[in-house]
N, C-alpha and C positions, 0 to 999 in steps of 0.2 A: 716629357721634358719640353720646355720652355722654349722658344727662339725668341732671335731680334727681329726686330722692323724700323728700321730708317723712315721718318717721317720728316719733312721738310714745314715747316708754321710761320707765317708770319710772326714777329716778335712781342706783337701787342695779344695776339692772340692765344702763344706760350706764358704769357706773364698773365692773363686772367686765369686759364685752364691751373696756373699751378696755384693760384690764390683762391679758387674753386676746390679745387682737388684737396687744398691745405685745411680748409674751413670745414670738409667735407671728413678732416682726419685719415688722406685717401691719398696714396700717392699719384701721381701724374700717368704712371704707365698700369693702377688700376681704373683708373676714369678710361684710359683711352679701350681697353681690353673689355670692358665695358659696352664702352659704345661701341666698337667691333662687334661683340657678340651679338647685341641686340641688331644691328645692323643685318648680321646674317640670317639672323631670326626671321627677321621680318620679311626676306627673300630666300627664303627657304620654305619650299610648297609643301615639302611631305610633316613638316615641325607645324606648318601653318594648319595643315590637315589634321595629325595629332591634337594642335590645339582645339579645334574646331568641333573634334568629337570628344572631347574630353569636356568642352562646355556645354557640351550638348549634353553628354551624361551627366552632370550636374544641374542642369536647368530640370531635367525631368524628373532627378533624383528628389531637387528641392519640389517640386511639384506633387511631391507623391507616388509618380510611377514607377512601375516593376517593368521588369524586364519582359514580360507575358504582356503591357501595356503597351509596347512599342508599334507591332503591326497595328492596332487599334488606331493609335496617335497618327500613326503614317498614311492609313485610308482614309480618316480625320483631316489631315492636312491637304492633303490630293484630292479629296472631294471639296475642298473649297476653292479652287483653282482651276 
């Protein structure tokens, strides 16, 4: 279930967000849920970390490697360094 949140805007800055949001076919308290979420996202280290191996797993997926590739890749990379 849903709650409120009281947010306080300057008034130029409520009257772009909701002419944003309108053009957008979006209402005001989905733009802002929105940028919440992604806000938390992006401070948030164990989501940051999931992302992090999830791109990973796709980088070496598009590469061609298996999973039997990985320790190979990884003395590969630490013998360059």
């Amino acid at each position: 279930m849903s709650t409120q949140m009281i947010v306080r805007v300057d008034p130029d800055l409520k009257a772009k967000v909701n002419n944003f949001a309108k053009v957008e076919g979006k209402s005001v308290s989905e733009v802002v849920r929105e940028l919440l979420e992604e806000y938390v996202k992006n401070r948030d280290i164990g989501s940051y970390i999931d992302n992090l191996w999830e791109r990973t797993g796709n980088k070496l997926s598009s590469g061609g490697f298996r999973p039997k590739d990985v320790e190979r890749v990884i003395r590969d990379v630490r013998g360059k360094h």
